[in-house]
Backbone as a ProteinNet text record, in pm:
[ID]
protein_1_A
[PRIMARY]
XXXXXXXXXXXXXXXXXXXXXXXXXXXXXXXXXXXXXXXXXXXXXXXXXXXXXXXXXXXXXXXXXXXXXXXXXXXXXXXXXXXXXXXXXXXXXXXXXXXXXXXXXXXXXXXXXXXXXXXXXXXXXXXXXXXXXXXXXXXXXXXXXXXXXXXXXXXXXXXXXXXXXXXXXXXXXXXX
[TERTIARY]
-536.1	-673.8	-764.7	-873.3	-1003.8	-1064.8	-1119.8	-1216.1	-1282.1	-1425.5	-1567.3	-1631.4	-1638.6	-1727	-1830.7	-1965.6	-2120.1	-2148.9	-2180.2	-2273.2	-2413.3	-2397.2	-2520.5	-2628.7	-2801.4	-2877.6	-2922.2	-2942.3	-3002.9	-2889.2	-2764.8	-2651.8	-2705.1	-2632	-2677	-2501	-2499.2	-2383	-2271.2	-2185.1	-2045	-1927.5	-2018.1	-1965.9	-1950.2	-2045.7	-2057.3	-1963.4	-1906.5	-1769.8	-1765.2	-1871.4	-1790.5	-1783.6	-1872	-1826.4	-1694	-1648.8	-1591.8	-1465.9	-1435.6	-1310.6	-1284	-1402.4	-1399.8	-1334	-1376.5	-1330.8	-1231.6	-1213.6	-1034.5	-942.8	-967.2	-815.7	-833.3	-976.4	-936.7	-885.5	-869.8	-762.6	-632.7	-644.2	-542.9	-411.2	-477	-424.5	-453.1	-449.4	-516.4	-370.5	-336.2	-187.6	-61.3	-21.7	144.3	213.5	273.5	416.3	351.5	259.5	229	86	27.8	-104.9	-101.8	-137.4	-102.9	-248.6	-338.2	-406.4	-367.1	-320.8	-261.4	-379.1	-509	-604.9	-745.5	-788	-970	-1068.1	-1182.9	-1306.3	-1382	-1491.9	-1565.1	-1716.8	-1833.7	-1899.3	-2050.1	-2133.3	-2235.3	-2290.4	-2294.9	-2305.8	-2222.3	-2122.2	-1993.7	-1854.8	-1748.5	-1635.6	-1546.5	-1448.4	-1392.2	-1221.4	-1159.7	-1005.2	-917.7	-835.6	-698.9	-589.7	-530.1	-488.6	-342.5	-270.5	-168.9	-184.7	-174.5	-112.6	-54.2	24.3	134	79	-52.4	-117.8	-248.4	-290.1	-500.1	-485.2	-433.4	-490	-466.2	-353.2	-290.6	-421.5	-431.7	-539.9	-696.4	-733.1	-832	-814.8	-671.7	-717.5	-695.2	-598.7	-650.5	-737.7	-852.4	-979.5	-1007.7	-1061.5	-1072.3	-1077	-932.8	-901.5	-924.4	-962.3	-944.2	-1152.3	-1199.6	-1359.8	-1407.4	-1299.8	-1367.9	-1314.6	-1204.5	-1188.5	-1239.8	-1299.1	-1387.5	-1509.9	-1558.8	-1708.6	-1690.3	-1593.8	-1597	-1582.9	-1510.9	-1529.9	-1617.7	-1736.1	-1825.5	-1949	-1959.2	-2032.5	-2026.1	-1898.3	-1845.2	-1877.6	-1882.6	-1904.7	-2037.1	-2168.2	-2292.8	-2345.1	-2279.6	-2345.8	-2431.2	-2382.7	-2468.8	-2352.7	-2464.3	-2431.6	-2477.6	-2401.1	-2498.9	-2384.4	-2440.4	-2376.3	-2366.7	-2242.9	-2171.8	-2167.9	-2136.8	-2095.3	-2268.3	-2288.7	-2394.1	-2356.7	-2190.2	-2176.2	-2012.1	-1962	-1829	-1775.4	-1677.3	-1610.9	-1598.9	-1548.3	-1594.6	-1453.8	-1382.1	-1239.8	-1197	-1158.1	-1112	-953	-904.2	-727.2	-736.5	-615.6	-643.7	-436.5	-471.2	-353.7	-287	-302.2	-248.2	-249.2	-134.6	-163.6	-243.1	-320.1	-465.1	-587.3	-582.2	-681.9	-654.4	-535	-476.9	-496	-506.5	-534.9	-697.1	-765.8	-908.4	-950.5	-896.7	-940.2	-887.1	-810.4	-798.4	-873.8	-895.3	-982.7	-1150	-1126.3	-1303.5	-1292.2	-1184.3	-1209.9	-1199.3	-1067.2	-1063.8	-1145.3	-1205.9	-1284	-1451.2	-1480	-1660.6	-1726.7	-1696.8	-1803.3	-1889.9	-1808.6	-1878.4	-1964.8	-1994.8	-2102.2	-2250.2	-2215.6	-2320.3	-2353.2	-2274.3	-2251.1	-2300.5	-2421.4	-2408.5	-2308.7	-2272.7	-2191.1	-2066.6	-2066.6	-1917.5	-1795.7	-1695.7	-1584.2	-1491.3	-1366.5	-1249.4	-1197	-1152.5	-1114.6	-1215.5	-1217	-1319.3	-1260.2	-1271.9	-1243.1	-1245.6	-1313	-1381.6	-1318.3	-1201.9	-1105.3	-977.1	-880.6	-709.2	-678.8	-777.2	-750	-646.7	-679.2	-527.7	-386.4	-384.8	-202.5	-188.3	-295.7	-249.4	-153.1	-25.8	63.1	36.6	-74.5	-63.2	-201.6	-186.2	-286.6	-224	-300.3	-220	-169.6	-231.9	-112.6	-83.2	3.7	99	-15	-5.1	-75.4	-28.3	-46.9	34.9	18.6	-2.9	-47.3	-64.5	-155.5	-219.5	-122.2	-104.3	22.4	11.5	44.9	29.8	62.4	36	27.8	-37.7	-17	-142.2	-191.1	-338.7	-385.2	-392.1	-312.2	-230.3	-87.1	-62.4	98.3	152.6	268.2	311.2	306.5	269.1	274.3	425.9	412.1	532.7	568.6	415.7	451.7	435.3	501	570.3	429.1	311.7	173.3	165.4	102.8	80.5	185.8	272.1	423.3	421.6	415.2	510.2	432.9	390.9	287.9	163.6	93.3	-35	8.7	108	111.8	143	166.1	167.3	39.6	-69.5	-176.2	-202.5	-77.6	-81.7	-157.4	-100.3	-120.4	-354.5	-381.5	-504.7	-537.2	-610.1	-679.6	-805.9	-785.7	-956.5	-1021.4	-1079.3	-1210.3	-1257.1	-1097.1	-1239.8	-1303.7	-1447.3	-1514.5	-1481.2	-1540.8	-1566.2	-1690.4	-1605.5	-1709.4	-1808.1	-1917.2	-2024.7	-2073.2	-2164	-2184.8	-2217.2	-2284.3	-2363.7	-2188.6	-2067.4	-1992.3	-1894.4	-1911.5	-1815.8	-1833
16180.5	16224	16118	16075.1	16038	16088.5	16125.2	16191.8	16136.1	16157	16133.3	16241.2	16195.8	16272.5	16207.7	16267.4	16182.5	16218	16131.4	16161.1	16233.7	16328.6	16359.4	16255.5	16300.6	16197.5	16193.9	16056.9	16051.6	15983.6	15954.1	15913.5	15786.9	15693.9	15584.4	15502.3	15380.8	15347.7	15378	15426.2	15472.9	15325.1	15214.1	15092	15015.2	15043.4	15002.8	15019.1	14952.4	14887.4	15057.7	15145.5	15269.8	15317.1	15377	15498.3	15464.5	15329.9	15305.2	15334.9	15272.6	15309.5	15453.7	15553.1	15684.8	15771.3	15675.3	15771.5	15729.4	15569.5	15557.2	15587.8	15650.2	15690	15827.7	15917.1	16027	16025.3	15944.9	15933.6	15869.3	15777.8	15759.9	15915.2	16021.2	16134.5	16235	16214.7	16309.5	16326.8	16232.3	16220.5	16355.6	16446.7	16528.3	16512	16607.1	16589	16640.5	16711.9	16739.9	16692.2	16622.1	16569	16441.3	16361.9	16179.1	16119.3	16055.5	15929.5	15832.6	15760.8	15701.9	15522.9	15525.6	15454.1	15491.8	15395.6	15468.2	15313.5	15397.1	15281.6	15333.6	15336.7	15328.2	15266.4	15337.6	15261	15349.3	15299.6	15289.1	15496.8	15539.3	15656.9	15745.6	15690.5	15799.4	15716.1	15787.4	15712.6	15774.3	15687.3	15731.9	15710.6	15836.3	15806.3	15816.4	15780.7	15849	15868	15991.3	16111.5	16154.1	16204	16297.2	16433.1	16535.3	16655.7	16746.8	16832.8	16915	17051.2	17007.2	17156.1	17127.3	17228.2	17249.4	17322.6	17408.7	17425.9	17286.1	17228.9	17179.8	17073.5	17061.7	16884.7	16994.9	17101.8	17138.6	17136	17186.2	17230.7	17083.4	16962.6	16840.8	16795	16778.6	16736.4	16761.2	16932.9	17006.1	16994.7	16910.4	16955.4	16770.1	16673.9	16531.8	16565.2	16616.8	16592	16657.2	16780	16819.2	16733.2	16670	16601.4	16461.4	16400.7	16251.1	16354.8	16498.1	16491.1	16543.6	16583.3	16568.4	16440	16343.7	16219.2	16120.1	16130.5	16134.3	16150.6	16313.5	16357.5	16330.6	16295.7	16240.1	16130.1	15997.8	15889.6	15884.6	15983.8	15974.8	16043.7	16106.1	16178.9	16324.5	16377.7	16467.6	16570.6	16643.8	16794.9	16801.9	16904.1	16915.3	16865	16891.1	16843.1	16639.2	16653.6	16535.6	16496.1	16614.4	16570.9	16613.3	16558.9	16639.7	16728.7	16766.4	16841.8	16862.4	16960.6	16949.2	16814.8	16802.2	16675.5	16683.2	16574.1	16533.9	16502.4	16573.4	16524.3	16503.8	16403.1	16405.7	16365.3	16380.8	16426.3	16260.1	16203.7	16048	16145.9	16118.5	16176.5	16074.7	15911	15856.1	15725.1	15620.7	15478.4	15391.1	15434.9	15330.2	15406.9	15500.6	15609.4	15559.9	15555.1	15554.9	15419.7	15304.1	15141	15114.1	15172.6	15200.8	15253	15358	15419.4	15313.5	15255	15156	15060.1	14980.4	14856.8	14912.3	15025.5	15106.7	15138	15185.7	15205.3	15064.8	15032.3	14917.3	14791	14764.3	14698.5	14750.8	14864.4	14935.5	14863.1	14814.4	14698.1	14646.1	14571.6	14453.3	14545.2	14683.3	14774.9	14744.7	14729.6	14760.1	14666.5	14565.9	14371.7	14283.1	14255	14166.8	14031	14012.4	13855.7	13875.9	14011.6	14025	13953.2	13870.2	13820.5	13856.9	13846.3	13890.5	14045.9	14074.1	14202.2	14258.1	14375.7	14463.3	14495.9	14523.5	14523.8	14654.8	14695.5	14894.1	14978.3	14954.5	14981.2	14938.6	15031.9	14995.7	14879.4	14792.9	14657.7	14579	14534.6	14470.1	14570.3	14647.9	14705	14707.9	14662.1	14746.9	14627.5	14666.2	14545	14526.3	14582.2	14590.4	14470.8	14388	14260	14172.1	14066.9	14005	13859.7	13851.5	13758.7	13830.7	13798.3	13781.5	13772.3	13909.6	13904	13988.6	13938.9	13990.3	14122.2	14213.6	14321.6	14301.7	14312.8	14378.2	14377.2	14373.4	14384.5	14551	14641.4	14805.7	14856.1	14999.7	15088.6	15097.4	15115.3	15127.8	15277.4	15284.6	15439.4	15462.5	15434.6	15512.7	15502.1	15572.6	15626.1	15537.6	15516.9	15520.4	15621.8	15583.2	15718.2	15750.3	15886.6	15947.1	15995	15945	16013.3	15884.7	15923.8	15790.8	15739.4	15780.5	15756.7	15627.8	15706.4	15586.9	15468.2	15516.1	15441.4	15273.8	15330.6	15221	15252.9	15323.5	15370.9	15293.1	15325.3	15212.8	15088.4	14966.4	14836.2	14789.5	14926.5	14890.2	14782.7	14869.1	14751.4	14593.6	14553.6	14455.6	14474.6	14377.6	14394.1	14341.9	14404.3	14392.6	14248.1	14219	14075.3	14074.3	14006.9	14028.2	14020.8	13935.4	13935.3	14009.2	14130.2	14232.1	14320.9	14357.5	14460.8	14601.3	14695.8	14789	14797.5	14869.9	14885.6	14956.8	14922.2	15058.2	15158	15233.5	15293.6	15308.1	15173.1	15101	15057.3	15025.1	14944.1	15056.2	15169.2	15284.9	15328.5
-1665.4	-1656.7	-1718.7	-1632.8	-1726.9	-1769.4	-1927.4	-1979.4	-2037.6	-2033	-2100.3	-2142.5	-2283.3	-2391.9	-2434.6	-2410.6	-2456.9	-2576.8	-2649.8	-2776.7	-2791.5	-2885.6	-2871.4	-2921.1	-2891.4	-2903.7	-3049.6	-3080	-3240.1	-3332.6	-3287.9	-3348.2	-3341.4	-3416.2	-3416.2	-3313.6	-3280.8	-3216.1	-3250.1	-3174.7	-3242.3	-3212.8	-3169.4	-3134.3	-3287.6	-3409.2	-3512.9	-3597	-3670.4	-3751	-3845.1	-3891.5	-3957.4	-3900.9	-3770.8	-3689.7	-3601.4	-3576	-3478.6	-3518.1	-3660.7	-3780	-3776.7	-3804.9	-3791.4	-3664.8	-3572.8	-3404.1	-3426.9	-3414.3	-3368.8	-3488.8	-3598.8	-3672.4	-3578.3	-3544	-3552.4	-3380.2	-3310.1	-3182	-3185	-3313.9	-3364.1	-3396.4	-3441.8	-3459.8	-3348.4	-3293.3	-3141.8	-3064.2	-3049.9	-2971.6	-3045.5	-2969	-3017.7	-2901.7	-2874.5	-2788.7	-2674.7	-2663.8	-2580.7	-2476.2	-2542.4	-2533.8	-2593.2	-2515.8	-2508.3	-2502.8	-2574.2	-2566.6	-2533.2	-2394.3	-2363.8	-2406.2	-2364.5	-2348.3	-2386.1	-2454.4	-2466.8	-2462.9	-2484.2	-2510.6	-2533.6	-2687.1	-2719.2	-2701.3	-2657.1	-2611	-2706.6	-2701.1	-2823.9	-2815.8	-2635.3	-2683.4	-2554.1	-2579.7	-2474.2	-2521	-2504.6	-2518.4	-2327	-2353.2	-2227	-2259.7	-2208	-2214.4	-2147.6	-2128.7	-2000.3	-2114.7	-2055.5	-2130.5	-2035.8	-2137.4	-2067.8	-2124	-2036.1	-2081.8	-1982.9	-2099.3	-2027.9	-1984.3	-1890.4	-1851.3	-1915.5	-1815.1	-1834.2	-1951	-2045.6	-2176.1	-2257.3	-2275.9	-2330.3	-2349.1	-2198.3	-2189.7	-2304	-2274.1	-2328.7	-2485.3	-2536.4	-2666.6	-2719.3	-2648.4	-2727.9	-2740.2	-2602.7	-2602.9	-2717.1	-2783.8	-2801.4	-2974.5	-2995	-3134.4	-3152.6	-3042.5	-3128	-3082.3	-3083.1	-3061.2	-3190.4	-3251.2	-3366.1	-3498.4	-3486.3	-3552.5	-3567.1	-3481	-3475.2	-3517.8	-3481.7	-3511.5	-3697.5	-3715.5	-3900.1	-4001	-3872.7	-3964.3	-3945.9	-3812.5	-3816.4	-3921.5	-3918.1	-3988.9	-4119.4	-4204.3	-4310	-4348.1	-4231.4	-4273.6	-4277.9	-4178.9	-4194.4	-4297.9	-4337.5	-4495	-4416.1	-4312.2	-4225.1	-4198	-4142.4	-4058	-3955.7	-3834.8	-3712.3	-3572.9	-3464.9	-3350.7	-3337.1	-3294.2	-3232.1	-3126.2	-3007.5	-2891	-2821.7	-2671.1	-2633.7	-2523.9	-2528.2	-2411.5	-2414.7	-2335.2	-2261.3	-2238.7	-2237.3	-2175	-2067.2	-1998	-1853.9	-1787	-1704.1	-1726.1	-1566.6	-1502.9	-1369.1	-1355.4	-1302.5	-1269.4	-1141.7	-1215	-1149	-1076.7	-950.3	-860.1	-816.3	-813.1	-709.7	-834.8	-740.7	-883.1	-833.1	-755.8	-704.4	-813.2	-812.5	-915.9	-1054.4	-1075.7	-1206.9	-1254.2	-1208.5	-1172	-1240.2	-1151.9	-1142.2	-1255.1	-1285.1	-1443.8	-1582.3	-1511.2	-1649.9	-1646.6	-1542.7	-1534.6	-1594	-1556.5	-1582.6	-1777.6	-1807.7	-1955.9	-2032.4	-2015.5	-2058.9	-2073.7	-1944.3	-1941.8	-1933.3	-1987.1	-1975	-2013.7	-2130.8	-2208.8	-2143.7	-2035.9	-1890.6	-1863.4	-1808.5	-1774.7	-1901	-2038.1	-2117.6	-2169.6	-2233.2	-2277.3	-2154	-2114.6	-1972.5	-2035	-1947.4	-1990.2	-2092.3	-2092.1	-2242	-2166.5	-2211.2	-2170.3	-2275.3	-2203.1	-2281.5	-2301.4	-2421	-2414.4	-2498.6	-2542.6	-2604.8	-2736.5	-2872.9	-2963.1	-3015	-2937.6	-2972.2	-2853.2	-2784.7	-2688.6	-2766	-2681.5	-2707	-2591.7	-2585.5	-2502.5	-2567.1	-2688.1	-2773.7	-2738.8	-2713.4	-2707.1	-2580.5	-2490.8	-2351	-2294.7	-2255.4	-2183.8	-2071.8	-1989.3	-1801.6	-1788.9	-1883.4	-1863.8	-1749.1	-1734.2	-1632.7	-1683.4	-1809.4	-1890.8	-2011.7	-2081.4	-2191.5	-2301.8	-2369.9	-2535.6	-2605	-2748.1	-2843.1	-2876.7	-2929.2	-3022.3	-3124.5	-3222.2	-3335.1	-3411.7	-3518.6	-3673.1	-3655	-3697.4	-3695	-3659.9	-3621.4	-3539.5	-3465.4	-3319.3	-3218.9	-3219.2	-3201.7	-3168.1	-3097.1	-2976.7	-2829.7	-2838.1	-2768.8	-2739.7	-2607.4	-2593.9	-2477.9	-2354.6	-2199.8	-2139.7	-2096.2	-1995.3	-2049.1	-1854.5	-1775.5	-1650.5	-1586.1	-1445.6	-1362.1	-1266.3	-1293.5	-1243.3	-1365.1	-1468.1	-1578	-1657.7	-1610.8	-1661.2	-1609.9	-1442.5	-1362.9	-1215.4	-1179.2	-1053.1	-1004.3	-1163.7	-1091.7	-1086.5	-1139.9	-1171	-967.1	-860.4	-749.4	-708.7	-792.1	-731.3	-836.6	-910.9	-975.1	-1115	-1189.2	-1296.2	-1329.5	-1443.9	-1475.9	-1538.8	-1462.6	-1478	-1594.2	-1710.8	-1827.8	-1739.8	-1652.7	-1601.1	-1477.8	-1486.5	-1348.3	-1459.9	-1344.7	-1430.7	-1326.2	-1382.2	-1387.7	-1258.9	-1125.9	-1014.5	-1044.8	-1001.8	-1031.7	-945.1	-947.8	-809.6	-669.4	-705.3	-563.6	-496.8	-588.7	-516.3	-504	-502.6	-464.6	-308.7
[MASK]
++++++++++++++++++++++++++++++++++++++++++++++++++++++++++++++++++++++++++++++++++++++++++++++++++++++++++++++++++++++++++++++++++++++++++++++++++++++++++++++++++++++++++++++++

């Protein structure tokens, strides 16, 4: 699944070095056995992710339980109270590994949508762990805050349409 969750308005960037620390431990912990953060990206006022789960509650109560947990450490790091999100999440079911392809080049690479001229990988994304680049890079010293996926779509399915190149962007709507 791709899901997008918007910020509500008045936040300041969640692209900025505390809030950004703040979201990704708390997707860092988002992931159980049953509900997978496979991929995300952070972007100043929406994030976007591709996700596994074992069923429509399952995908809900993770949404569910990693949105209240980024909006307490949020609210924590801003010294505030009050709403986080400005809405439901936004969740579409990627069925095929041309879909599944597409949703990565789109999270992974969003930046290019909001950065005119951004090159490379994105730093406020799980771009450093992702192996389906189309060259050879290392990972990060750590722990990554995604999981491995676990279904034969995100596994080994989409790489039908070749592996992800840094410099595609993210089609937009005019090019849909």
């Amino acid at each position: 699944m791709h899901v997008t969750l918007r910020v509500a308005p008045g936040l300041p960037s969640f692209r900025g070095s505390t809030l950004f620390s703040a979201v990704r431990t708390a997707l860092a912990r988002a992931s159980t056995d049953a509900f997978r953060v496979l991929q995300f990206s952070v972007q100043p006022d929406h994030l976007h992710l591709v996700v596994e789960a074992d069923g429509s509650t399952v995908l809900s109560r993770g949404i569910q339980g990693f949105a209240i947990r980024a909006a307490k450490a949020v609210n924590r790091t801003l010294r505030r109270r009050g709403k986080v999100w400005a809405d439901r999440f936004h969740a579409h079911v990627l069925r095929t590994p041309r879909e599944v392809r597409n949703a990565l080049v789109y999270v992974l690479n969003n930046f290019r949508k909001h950065v005119p001229g951004a090159r490379g990988i994105d730093g406020r994304s799980s771009s450093p762990w992702f192996s389906g680049w189309g060259i050879r890079m290392k990972p990060p010293p750590g722990a990554p805050p995604v999981v491995a996926p676990r279904t034969w779509l995100a596994r080994v399915g989409w790489l039908r349409g070749g592996r992800i190149h840094l410099d595609e962007s993210p089609r937009s709507s005019r090019d849909r």
